[in-house]
C-alpha positions in Angstrom: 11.5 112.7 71.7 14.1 114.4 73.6 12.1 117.1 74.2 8.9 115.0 76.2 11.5 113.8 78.9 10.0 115.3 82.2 13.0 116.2 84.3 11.8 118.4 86.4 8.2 116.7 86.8 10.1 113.7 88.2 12.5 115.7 90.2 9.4 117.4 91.6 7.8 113.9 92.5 10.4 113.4 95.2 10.6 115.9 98.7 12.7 119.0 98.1 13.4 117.6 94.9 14.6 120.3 92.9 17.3 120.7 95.5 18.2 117.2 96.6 18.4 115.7 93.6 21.0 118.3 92.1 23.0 118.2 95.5 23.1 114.4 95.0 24.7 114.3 91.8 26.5 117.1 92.7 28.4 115.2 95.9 28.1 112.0 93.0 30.5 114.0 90.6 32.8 115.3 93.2 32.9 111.5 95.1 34.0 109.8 91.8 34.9 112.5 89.4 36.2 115.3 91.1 38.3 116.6 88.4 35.8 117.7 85.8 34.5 120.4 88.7 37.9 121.7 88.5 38.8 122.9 85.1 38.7 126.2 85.6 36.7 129.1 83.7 32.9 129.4 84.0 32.2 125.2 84.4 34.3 125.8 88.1 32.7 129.5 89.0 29.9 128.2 88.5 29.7 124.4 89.2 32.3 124.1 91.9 33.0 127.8 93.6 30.0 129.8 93.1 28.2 129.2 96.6 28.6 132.3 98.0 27.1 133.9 94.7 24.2 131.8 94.1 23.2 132.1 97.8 23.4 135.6 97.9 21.1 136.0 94.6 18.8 133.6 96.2 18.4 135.8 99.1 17.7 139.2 96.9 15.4 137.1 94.8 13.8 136.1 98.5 14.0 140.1 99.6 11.9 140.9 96.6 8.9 139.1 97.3 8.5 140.7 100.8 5.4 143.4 100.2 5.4 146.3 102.6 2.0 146.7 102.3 0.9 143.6 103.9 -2.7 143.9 105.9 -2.6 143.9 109.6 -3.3 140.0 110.5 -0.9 138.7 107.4 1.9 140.7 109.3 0.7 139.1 112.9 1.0 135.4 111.6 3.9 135.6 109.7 6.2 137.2 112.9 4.8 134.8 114.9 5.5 132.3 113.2 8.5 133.5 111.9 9.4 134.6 116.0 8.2 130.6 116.8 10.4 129.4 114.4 13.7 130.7 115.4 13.2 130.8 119.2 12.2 127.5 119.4 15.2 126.0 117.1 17.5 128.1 119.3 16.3 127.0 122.5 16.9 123.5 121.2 20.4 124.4 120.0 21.8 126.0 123.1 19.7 123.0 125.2 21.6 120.1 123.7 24.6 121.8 123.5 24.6 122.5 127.1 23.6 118.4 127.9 26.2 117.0 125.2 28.6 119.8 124.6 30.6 120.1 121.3 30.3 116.4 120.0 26.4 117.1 120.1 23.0 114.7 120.0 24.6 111.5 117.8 27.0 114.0 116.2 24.4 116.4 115.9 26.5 119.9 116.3 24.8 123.4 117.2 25.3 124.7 113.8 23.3 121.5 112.2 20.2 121.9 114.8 20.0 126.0 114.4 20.7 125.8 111.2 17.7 123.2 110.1 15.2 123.8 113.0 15.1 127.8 112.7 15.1 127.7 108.6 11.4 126.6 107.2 10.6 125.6 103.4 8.6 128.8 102.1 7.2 126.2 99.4 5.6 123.7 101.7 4.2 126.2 104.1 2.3 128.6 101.1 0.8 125.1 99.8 -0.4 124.2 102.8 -1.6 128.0 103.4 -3.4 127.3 100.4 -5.3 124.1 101.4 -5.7 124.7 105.2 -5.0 128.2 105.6 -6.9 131.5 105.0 -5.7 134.4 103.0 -3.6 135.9 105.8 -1.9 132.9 106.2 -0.8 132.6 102.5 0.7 135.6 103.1 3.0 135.3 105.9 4.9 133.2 103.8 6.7 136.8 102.6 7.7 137.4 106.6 8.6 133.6 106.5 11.3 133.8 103.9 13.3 136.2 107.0 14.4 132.8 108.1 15.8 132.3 104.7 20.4 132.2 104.9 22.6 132.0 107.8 21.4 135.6 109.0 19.5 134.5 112.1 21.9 131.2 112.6 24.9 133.5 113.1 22.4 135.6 115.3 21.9 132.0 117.6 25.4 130.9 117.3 26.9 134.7 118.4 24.6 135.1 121.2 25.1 131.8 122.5 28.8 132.4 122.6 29.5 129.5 120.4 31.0 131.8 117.3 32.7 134.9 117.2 30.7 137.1 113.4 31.8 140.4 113.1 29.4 143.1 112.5 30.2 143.6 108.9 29.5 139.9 108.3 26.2 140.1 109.8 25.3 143.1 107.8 26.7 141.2 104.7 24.2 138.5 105.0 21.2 140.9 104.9 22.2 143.2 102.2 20.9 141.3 99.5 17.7 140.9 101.2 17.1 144.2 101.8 18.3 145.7 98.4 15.7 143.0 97.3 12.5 144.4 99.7 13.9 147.9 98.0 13.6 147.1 94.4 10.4 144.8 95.2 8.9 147.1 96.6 9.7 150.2 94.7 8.8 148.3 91.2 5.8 145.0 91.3 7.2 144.2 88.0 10.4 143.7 89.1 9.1 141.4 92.4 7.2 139.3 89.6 10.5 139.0 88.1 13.0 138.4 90.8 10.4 135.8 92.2 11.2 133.2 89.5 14.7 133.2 91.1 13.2 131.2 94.3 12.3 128.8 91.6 15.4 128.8 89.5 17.8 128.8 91.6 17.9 126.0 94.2 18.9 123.1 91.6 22.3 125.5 91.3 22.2 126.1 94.7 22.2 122.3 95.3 24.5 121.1 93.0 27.1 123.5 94.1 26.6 122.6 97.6 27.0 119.0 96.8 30.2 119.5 94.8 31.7 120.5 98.0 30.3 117.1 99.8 31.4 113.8 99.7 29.3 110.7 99.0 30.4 108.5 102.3 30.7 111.2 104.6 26.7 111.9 103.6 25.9 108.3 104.2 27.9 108.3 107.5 25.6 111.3 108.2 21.9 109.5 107.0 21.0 108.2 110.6 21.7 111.7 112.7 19.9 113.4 109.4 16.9 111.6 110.2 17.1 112.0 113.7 17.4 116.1 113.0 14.1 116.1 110.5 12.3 114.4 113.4 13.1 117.0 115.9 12.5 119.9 113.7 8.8 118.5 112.7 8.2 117.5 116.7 9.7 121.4 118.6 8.6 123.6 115.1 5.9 121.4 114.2 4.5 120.3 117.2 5.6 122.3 119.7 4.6 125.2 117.7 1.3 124.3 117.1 0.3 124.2 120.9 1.5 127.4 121.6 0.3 129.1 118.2 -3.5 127.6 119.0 -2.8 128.8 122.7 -2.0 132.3 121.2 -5.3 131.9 118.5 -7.5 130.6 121.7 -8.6 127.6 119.0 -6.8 124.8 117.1 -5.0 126.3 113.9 -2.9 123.3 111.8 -0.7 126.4 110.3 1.1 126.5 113.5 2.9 123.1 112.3 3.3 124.1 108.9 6.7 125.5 109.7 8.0 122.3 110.6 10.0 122.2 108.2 14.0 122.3 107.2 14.0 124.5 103.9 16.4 123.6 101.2 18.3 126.6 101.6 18.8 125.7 105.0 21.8 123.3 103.6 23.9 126.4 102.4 24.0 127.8 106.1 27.0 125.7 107.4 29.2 127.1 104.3 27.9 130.9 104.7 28.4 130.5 108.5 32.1 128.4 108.1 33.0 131.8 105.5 32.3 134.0 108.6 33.8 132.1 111.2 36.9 129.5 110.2 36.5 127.7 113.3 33.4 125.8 112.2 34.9 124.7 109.3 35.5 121.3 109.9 31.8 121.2 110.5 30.1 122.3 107.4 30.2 118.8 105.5 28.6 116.9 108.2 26.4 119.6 108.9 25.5 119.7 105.6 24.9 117.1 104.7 22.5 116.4 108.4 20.5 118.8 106.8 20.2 118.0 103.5 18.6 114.6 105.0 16.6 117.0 107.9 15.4 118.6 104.6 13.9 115.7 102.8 12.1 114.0 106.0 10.6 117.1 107.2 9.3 117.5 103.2 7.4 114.3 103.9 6.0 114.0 106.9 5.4 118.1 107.6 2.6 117.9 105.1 0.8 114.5 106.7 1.5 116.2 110.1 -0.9 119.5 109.5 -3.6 117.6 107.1 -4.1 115.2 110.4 -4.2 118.3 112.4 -6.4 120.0 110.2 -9.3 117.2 110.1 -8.7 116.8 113.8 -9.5 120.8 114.1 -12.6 120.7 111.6 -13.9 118.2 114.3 -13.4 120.5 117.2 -14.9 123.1 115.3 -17.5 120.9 114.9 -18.1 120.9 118.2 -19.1 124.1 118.8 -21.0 124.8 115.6 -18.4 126.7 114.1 -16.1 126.5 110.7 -12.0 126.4 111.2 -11.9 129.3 108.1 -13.4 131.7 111.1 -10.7 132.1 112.9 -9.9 135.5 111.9 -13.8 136.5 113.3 -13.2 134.2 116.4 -10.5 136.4 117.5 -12.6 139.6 117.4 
C-alpha cells in the first residue's frame, strides 16, 4: 500500500511544488521543532547547514545542460530574453529603491525585487516553449538557466552601489556553472546525467532554505510576497512581451513566458547575505517574499501567455499567416 502513495504527484499538483512544499515543512520543523535540525552529524549537514552545498551542486547540474552548439536563432532568443530578464528586474530594483529608499515598496527591499524579478523558472518557460513556442524557443531555456543563483543579483546590487562583493565572490558563484558547461559539454552522457539534478535537487534545496525560516515571519511576509509575484509577471511578463514582439516585428507570447520567479530564486538572499554581512538581517524576509513571488508567478505566468497566445493566433489570422512562422517572418 505504502508504495501507491503519490507524493510527488501531489506535490507536483500545486505551483513550484517540489520546492514550496519541502520549504514549508522545512520553516514547519524549525517554527515548532527546532531541535531535531540540530543534532549534529549528517541529519544537520544536510537538513539544517547544507545551503551553500546544495545550491552550488544545483548550479553545476544547471551548467551542464548548457550546449555550445546551440543553432543561431536558439542563441538570439534565449540572450534576449535572458538580457530582458535581468535589465528589466534591475531597473525595477534600483527604481523603487530610489522612490522608497532602504524600507522598500511595503517592505519590499532591493535584494527581494532583483532577486525574484531577474531569476525565471527554467520549468515553466520549456513547457510553455513546448505548447506555444517553436523549436528555438525550447531551446533558449539552456541560455535561461544563466539567471539561475545570486550571480547576476550580486552583479545588480554591486553596480547599483547597494553591496560591496569582492571579486573572488563573484567568481565563486560562477565556478560551478562553468565546470558544469565543461563537463556537459565535453561528455553528452554526463549532461544527461547531471540534468536529473535540476530535478532532484530543489525539494533539498527547499527544505534547507525553510529550516533557516520561521513560520510567522513568512506569514508577516504573505501580502508583500504577493505584491512581488505581481510585479514580476506585469515588468518580465508584460513588459517584456511588448518589447520582445517590438524586437520580432509581430506578437510572440514567449516574450511573457519569463515572467516568472524560479524556485531557486529563494536561495539568493542567503548566497548574497554569505557574500556581503550587511544584508543579513534581510534574507528571512526576503526569502521568504520570494518564496510567495515564486508560487503566484507559477500560476498566473502560464494563464498570462496561453491568453496571449490565442490573442496572437488571431492577429495572425489577420493577415493570413500562422504564429509558428515567425522564424520565416523575420527573413
Amino acid at each position: 500500500m505504502l508504495g501507491k502513495v503519490r507524493i510527488l504527484g501531489t506535490m507536483k499538483k500545486f505551483p513550484a511544488g517540489v520546492m514550496v512544499i519541502p520549504l514549508l515543512l522545512g520553516c514547519i520543523i524549525n517554527t515548532f521543532f527546532p531541535d531535531i535540525l540540530t543534532i549534529g552529524g549528517f541529519t544537520t549537514g544536510l537538513f539544517k547547514g547544507g545551503i551553500q552545498t546544495l545550491i552550488g551542486l544545483f548550479l553545476f547540474c544547471s551548467g551542464a545542460t548548457i550546449d555550445v552548439k546551440m543553432a543561431g536563432r536558439t542563441v538570439y532568443v534565449g540572450v534576449v530574453l535572458t538580457a530582458l530578464k535581468f535589465f528589466l528586474g534591475f531597473g525595477l530594483g534600483i527604481l523603487l529603491n530610489v522612490l522608497f529608499g532602504e524600507a522598500g515598496l511595503l517592505g519590499l527591499s532591493s535584494l527581494a525585487i532583483i532577486g525574484a524579478v531577474t531569476n525565471s523558472n527554467g520549468v515553466i518557460y520549456a513547457t510553455l516553449a513546448g505548447e506555444y513556442g517553436e523549436e528555438s524557443d525550447v531551446g533558449a531555456t539552456s541560455i535561461l538557466a544563466l539567471n539561475d543563483g545570486p550571480f547576476f543579483t550580486m552583479i545588480a546590487l554591486g553596480a547599483a552601489g547597494m553591496g560591496t562583493f569582492p571579486a573572488k565572490d563573484m567568481i565563486a558563484c560562477m565556478v560551478p556553472m562553468i565546470l558544469g558547461f565543461i563537463v556537459g559539454n565535453l561528455d553528452h552522457e554526463w549532461r544527461k546525467i547531471l540534468a536529473h539534478g535540476m530535478i532532484v535537487l530543489p525539494p533539498f534545496n527547499g527544505f534547507t532554505l525553510g529550516a533557516g525560516m520561521n513560520l510567522f515571519n513568512i506569514a508577516a511576509a504573505g501580502a508583500s510576497g504577493v505584491v512581488l509575484g505581481l510585479m514580476t509577471l506585469l515588468v518580465t511578463g508584460v513588459l517584456s512581451f511588448i518589447i520582445y514582439s517590438l524586437l520580432r516585428r509581430c506578437p510572440d507570447p514567449m516574450g511573457a513566458a519569463i515572467g516568472t520567479t524560479a524556485g531557486v530564486a529563494a536561495t539568493t538572499p542567503a548566497s548574497i547575505a554569505a557574500s556581503d554581512p550587511t544584508f543579513e538581517p534581510q534574507v528571512e524576509t526576503a526569502t521568504a517574499q520570494i518564496a510567495a513571488s515564486v508560487v503566484i508567478t507559477a500560476i498566473l505566468c502560464p494563464l498570462m501567455v496561453s491568453f496571449l497566445a490565442k490573442w496572437s493566433d488571431k492577429w495572425f489570422e489577420k493577415r493570413g499567416k500562422k504564429r509558428r512562422e515567425l522564424a520565416n517572418l523575420e527573413e
